[in-house]
Residue frames relative to the residue before (quaternion, step in Angstrom):
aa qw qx qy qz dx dy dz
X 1.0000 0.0000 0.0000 0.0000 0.00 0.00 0.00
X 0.8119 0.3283 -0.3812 0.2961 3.40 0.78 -0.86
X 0.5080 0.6691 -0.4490 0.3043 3.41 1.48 0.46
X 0.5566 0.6675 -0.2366 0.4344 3.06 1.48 -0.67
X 0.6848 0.3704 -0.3165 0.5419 3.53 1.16 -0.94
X 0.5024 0.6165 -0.3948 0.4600 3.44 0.93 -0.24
X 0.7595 0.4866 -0.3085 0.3021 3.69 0.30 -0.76
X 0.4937 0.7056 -0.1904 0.4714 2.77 2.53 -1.68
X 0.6724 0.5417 -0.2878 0.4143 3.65 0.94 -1.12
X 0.7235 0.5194 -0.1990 0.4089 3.32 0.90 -1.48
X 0.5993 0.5176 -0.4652 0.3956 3.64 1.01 -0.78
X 0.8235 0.3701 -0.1305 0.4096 3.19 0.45 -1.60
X 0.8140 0.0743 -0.2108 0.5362 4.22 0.65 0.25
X 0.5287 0.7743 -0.3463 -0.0294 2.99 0.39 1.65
X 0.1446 0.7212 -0.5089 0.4473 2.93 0.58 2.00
X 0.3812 0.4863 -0.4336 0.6559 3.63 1.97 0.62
X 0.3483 -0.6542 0.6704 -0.0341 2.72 -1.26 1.99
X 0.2032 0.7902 -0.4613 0.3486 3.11 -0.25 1.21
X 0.1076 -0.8572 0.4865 0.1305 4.29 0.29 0.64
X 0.7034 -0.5403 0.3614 0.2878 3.08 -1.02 1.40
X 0.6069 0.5591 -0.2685 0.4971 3.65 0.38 -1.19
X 0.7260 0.3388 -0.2115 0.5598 3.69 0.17 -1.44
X 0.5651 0.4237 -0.4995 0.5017 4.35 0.00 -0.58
X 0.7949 0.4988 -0.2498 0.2385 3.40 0.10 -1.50
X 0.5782 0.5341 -0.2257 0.5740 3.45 1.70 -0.79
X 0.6735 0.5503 -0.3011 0.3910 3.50 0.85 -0.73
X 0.6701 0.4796 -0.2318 0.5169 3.52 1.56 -1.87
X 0.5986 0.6115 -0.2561 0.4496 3.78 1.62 -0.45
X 0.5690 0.6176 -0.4720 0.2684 3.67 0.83 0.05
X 0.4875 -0.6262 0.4712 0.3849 3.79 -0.79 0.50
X 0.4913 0.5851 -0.4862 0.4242 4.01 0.95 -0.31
X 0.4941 0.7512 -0.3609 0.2474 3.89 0.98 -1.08
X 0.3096 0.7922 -0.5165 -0.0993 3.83 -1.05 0.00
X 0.2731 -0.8440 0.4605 -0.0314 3.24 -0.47 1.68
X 0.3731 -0.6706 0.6378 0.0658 2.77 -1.72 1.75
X 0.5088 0.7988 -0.3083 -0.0895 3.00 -0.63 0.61
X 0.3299 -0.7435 0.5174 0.2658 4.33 -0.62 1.13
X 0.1341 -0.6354 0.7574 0.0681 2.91 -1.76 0.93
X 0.1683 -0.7381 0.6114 0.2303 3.26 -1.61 0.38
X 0.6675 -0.1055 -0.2062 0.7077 3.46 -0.39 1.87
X 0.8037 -0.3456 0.1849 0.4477 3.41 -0.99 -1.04
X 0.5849 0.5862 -0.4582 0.3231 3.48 0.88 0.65
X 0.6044 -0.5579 0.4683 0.3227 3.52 -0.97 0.65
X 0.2259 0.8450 -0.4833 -0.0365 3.70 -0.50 0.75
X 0.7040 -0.0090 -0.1907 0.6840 3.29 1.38 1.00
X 0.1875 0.7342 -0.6319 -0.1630 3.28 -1.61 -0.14
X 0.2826 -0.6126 0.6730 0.3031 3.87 -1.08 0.04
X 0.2658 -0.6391 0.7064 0.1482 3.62 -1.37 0.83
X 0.0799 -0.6956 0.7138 -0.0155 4.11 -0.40 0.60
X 0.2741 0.4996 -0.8182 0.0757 3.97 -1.91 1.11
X 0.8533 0.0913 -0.1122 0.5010 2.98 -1.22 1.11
X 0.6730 -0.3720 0.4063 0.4936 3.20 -1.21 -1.06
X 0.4027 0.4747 -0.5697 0.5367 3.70 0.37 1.09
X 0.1691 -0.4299 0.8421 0.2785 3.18 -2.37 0.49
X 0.3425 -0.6957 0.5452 0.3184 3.37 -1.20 0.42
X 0.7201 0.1508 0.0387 0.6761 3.42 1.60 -1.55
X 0.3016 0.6717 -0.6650 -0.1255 3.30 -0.99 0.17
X 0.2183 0.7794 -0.5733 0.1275 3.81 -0.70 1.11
X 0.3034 -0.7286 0.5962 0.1470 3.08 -1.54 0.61
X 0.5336 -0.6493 0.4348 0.3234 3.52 -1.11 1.09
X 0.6597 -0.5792 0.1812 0.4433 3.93 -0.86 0.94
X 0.6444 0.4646 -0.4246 0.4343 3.25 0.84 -1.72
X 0.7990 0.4174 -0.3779 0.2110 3.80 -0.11 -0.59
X 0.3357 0.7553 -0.4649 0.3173 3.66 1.70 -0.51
X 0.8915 0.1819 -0.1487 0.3873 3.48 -1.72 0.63
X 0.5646 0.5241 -0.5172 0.3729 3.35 1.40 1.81
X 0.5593 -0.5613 0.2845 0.5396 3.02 1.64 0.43
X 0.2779 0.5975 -0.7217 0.2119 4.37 1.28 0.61
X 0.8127 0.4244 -0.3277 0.2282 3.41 -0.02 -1.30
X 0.3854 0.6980 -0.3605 0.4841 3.70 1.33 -0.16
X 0.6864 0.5838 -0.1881 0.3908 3.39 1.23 -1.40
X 0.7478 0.4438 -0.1331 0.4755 2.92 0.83 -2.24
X 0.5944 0.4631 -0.4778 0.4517 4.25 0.93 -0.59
X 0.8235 0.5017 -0.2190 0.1489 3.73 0.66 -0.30
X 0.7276 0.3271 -0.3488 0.4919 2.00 2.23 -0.32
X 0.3550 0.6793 -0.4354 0.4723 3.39 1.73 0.92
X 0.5599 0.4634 -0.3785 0.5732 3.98 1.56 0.10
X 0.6977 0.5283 -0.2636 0.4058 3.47 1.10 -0.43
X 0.6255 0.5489 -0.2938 0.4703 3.23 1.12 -0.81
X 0.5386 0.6576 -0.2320 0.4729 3.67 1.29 -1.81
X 0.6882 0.4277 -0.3524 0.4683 3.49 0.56 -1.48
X 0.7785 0.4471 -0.2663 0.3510 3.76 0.23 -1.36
X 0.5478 0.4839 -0.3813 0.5661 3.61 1.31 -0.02
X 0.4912 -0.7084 0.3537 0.3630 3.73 1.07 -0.11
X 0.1976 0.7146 -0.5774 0.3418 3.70 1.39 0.78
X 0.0187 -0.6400 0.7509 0.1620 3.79 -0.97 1.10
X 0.8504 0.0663 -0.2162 0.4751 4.05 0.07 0.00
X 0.4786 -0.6642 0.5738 -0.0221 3.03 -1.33 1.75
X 0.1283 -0.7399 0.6583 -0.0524 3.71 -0.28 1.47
X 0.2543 -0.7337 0.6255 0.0760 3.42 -2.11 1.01
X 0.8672 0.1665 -0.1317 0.4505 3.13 -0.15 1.47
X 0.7891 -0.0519 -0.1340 0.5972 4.01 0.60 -0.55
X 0.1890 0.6083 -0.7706 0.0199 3.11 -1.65 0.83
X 0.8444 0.1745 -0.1654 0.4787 3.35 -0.94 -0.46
X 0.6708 -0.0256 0.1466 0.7265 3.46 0.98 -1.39
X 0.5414 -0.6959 0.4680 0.0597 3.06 -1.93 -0.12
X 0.1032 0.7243 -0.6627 -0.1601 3.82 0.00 -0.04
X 0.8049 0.0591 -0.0838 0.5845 4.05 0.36 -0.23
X 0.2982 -0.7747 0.3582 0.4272 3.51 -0.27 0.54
X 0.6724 0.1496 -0.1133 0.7160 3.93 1.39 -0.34
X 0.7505 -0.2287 0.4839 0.3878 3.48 -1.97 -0.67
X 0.2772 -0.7325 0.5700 0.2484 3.93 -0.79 0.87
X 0.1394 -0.8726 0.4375 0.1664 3.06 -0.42 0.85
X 0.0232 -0.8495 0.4710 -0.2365 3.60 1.80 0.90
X 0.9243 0.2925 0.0543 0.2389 3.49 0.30 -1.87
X 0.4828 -0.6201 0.2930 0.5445 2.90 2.49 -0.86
X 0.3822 0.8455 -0.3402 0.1526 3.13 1.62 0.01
X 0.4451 0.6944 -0.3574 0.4382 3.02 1.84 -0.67
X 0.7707 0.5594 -0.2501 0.1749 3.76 0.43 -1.12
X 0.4638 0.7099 -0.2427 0.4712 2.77 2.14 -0.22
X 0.4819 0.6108 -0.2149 0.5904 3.28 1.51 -1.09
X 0.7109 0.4370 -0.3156 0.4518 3.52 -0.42 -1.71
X 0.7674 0.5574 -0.2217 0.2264 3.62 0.35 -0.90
X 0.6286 0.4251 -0.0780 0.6465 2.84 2.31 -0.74
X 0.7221 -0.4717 0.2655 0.4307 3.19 1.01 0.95
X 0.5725 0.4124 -0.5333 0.4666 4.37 0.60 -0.37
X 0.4197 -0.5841 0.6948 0.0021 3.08 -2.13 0.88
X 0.3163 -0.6292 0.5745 0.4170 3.88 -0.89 0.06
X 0.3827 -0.7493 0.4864 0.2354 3.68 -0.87 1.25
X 0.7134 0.5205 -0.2757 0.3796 3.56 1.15 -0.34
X 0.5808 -0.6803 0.3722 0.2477 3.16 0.95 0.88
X 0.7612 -0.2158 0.1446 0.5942 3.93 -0.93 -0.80
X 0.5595 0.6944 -0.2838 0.3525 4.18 0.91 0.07
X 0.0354 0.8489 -0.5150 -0.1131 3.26 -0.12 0.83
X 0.6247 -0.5823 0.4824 0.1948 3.12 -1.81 0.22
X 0.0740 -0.8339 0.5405 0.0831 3.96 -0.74 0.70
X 0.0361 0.4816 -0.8446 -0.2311 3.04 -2.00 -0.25
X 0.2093 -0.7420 0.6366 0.0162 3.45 -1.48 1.01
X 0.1397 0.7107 -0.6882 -0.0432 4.07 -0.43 0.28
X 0.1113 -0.5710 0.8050 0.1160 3.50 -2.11 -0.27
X 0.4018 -0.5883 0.6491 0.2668 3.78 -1.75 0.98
X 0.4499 -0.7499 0.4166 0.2485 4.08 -0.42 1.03
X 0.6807 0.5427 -0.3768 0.3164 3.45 1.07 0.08
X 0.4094 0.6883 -0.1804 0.5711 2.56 2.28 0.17
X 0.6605 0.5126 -0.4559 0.3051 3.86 1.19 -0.83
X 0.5032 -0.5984 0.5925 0.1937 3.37 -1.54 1.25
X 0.7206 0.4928 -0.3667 0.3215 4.29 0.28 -0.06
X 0.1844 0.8094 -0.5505 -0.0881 3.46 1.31 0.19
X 0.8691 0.3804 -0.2395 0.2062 3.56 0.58 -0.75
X 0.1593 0.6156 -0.5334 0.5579 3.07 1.53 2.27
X 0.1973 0.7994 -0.5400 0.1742 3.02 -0.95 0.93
X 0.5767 -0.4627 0.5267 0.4194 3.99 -0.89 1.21
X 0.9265 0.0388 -0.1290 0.3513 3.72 -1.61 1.30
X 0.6338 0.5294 -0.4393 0.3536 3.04 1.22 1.55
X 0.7004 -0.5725 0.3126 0.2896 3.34 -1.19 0.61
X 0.1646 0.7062 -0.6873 -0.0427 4.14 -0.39 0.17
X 0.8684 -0.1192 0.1583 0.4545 3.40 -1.47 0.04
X 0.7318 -0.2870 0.1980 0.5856 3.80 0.39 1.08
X 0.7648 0.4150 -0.3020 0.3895 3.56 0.01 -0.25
X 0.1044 0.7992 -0.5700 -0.1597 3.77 -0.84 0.72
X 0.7652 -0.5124 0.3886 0.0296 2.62 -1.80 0.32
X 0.4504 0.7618 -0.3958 0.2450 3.91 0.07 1.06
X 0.7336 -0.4065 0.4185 0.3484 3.23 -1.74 -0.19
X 0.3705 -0.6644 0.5844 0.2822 3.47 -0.42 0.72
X 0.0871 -0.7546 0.6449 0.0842 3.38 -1.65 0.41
X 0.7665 -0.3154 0.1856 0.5278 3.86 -0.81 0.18
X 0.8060 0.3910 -0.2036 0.3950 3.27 0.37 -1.49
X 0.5182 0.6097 -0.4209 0.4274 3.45 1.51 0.24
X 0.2938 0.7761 -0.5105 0.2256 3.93 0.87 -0.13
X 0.9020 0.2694 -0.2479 0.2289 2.46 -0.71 -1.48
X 0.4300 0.6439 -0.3636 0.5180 3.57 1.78 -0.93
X 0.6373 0.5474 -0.4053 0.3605 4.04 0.23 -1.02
X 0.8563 0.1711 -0.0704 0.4822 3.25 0.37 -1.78
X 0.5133 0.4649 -0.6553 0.3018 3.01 0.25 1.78
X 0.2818 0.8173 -0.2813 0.4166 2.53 1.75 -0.43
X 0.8358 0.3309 -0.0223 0.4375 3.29 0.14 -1.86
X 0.3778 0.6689 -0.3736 0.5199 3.50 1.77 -0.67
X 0.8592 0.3078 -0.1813 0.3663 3.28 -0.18 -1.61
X 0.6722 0.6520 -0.1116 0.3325 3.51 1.81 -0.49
X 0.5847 -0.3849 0.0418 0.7129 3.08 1.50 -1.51
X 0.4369 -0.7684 0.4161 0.2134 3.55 -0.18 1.30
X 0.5676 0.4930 -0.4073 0.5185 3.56 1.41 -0.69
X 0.6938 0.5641 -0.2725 0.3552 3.80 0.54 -0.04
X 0.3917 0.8238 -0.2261 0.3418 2.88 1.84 -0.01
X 0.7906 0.3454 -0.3288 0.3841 3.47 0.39 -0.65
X 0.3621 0.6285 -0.4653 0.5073 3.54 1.63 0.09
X 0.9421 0.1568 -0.1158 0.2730 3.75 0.01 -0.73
X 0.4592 0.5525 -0.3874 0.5777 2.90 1.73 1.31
X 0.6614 0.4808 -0.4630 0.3419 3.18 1.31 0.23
X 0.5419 -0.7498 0.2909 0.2438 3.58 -0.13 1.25
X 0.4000 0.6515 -0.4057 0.5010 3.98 1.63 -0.36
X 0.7600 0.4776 -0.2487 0.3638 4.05 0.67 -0.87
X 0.5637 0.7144 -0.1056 0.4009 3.08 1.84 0.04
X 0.6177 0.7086 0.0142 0.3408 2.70 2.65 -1.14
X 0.2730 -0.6065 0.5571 0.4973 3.61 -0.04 -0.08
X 0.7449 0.3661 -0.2544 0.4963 2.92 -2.06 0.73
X 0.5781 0.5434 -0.5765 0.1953 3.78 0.45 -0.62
X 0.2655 -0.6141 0.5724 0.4741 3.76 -1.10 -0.76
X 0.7065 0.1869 -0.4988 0.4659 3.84 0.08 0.52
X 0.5695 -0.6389 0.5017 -0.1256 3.41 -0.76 1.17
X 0.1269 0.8368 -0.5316 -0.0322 3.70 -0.48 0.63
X 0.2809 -0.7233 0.6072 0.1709 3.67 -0.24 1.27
X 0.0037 -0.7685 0.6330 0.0936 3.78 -0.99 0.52
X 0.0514 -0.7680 0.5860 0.2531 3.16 -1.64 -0.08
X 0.3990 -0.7854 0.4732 -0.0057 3.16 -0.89 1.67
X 0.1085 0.6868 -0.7168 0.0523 4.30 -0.76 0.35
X 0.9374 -0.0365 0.0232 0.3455 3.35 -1.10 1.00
X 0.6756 -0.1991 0.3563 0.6139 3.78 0.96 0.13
X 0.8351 0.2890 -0.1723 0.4352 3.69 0.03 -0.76
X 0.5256 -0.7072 0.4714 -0.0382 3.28 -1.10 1.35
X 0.1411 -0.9537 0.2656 -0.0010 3.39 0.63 1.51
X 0.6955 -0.3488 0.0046 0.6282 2.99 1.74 -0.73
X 0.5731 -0.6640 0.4512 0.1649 3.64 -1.54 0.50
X 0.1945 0.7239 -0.6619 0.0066 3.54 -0.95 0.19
X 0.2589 -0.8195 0.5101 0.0346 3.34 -1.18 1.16
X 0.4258 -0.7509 0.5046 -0.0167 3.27 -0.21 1.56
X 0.1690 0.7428 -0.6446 -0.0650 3.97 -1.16 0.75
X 0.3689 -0.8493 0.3777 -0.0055 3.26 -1.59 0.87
X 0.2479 -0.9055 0.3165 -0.1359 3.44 0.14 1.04
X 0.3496 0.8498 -0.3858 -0.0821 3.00 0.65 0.58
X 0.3852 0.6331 -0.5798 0.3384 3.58 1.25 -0.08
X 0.7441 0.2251 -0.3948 0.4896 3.91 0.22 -0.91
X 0.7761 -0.3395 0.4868 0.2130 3.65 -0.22 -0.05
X 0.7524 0.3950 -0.0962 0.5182 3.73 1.23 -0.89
X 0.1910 -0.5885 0.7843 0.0458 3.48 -1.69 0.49
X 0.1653 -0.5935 0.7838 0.0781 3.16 -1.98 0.58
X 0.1530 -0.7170 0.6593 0.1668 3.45 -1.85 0.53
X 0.0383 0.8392 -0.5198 0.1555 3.57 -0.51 0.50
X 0.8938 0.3041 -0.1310 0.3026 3.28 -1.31 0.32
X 0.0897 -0.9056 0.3583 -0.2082 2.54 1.88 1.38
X 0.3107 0.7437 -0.5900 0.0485 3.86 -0.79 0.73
X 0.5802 -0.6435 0.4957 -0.0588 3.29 -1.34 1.15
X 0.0393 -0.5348 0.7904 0.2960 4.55 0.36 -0.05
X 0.4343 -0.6913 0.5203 0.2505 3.23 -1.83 0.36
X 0.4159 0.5300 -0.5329 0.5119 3.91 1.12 0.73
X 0.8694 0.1904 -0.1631 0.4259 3.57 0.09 -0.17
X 0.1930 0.6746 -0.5467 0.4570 3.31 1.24 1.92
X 0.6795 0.2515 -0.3413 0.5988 3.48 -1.45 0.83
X 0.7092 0.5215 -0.3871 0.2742 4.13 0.16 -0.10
X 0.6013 -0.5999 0.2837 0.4451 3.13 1.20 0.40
X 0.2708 0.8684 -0.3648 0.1984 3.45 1.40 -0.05
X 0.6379 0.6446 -0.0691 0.4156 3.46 0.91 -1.26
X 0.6641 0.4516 -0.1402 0.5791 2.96 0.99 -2.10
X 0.7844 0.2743 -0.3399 0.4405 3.55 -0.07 -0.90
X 0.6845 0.3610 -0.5351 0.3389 3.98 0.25 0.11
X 0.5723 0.4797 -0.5553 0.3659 3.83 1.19 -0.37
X 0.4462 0.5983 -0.5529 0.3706 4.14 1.06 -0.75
X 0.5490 0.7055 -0.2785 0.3511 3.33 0.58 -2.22
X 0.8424 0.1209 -0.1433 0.5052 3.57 -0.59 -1.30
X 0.6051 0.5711 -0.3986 0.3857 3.85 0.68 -0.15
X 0.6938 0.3974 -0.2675 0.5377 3.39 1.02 -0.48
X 0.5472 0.5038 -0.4237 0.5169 3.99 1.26 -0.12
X 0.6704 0.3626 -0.4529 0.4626 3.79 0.90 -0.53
X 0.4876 0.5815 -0.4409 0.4793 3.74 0.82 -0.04
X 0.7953 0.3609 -0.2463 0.4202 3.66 0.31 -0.95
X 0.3989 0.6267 -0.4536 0.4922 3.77 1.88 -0.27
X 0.6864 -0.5904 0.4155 0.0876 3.62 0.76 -1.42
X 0.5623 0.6883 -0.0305 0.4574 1.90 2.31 -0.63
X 0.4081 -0.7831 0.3500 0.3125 4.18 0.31 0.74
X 0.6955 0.3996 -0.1479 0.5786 4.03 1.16 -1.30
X 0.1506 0.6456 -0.7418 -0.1015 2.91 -1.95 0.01
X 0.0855 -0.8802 0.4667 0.0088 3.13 -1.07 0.68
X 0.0292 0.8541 -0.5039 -0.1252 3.81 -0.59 -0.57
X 0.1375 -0.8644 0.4761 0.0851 3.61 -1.11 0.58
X 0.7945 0.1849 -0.2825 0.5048 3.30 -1.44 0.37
X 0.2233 0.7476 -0.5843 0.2233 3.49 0.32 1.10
X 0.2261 -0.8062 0.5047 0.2101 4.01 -1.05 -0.28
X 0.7665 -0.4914 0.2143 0.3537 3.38 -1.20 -0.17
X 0.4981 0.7185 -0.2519 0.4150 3.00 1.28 -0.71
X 0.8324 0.1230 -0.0313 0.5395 3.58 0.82 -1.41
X 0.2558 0.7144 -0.5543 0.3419 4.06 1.53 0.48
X 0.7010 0.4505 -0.4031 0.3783 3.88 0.64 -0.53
X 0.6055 0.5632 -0.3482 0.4416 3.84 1.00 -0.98
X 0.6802 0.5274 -0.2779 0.4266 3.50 1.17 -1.02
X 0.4900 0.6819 -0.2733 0.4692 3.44 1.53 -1.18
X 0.7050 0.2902 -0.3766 0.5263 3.86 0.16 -1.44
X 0.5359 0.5269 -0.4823 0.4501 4.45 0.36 0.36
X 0.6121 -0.4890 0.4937 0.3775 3.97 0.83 -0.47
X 0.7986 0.3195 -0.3885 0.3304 3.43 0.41 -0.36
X 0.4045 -0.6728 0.6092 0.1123 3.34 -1.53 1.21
X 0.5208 -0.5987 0.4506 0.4090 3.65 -1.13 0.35
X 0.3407 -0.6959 0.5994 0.2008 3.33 -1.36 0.59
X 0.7530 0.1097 0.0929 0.6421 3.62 0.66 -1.79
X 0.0780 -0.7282 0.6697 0.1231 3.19 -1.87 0.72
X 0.4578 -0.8137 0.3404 0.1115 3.43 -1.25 1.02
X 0.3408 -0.6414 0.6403 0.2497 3.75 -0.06 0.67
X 0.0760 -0.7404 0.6675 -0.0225 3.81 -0.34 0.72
X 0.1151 -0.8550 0.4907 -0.1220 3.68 0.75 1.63
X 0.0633 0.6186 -0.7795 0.0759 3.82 -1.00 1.26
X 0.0916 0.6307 -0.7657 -0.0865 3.55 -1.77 0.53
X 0.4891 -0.6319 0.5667 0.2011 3.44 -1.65 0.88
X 0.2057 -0.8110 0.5316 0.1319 3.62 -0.43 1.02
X 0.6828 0.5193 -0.3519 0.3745 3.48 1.28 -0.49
X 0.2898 0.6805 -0.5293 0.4156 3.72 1.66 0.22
């Protein structure tokens, strides 16, 4: 089944950056409970439901605009309600297959109509990408100096320095840089650091791809004494120009916001997808 909802996901949003491995682990948790209508033996929608999140709810094209998905949101508001869910999130909780509703296509309006709101007020949600023959920073580069601080690949003995770093930076960002495999030569997620004097200023975590051609940066973190210094900017340039020199044609990143789309911006990338970030009160 969960290959099947995979495939359902991929036909119909695929310009969601999103790795097969990670969906498949997500649609694969035992917390999951799935709505789902077939017509004969094909899959023509489902809603994925943990906790109070839908992760997925979609419907395959040929079937779109018979009222399945009308069906599945209601009875995925019903189910939520009887588990005692009073507010009914679209897209992140625990984890994530989208972080909200693309709103690329209008999908969002389907939502709005059924009562969800955007939960983030005047903030929007991103995915951002750029084609690398295109990046504008060529003259960033892995083992260089900026304003006291340089620039590299983490290695083992760099832990424990990292995730305090990221501790003191964004704790939600943590279990990425405690896992000790990103640390490796050869790994494919990468950790760009920035170092001053012994001490580990901030992190960004880099992934690699080469069968498609593409890398992603992400998980961007900052110690907070040495915010506003340009820190950030020069490690997304930093690891953005090493997937360029891997060879690699894409870059991308996700679930970003408004606040920090410009720092990414002076790196080349442009938004791709915006997210309806969708809450409805069920106890109304």
């Amino acid at each position: 089944m969960i290959d099947e909802i995979y495939r359902l996901f991929k036909r119909n949003l695929p310009y969601i950056e999103r790795g097969e491995e990670t969906v498949k682990e997500i649609l694969s948790d035992p917390e999951n409970h799935f709505i789902l209508h077939r017509a004969g033996e094909a899959l023509a929608g489902v809603s994925v439901i943990n906790g109070s999140t839908i992760y997925l709810l979609c419907v395959d094209e040929p079937f779109q605009r018979q009222g399945i998905g009308s069906s599945l949101l209601a009875q995925s508001e019903e189910y939520a309600a009887s588990k005692g869910v009073s507010k009914l999130t679209l897209g992140t909780g625990k984890e994530y297959i989208m972080p909200g509703v693309p709103m690329n296509e209008g999908a969002h309006d389907f939502f709005k109509k059924r009562g969800y709101r955007h939960s983030w007020e005047d903030m929007g949600c991103f995915d951002m990408e750029q084609m690398l023959e295109d990046f504008p920073c060529m003259d960033h580069f892995l083992g260089e100096t900026r304003n006291g601080a340089t620039y590299r690949l983490a290695v083992p003995e760099d832990l424990e320095q990292v995730v305090r770093c990221v501790s003191d930076a964004e704790p939600k960002f943590l279990r990425f840089y405690q896992n000790k495999n990103f640390y490796q030569k050869d790994t494919q997620r990468p950790i760009v650091i920035a170092e001053k004097n012994g001490e580990v200023l901030g992190a960004i975590l880099l992934y690699i791809d080469h069968g498609k051609s593409m890398g992603s940066v992400g998980a961007t973190a900052t110690a907070r004494p040495y915010r506003n210094q340009g820190v950030a900017t020069n490690m997304v340039k930093v690891g953005t120009k090493y997937l360029k020199d891997l060879g690699l044609k894409r870059a991308c990143l996700g679930y970003t916001y408004t606040q920090i789309v410009k720092m990414y911006g002076k790196a080349g990338y442009r938004v791709s997808v915006e997210y309806f970030m969708g809450e409805k009160d069920l106890s109304v």
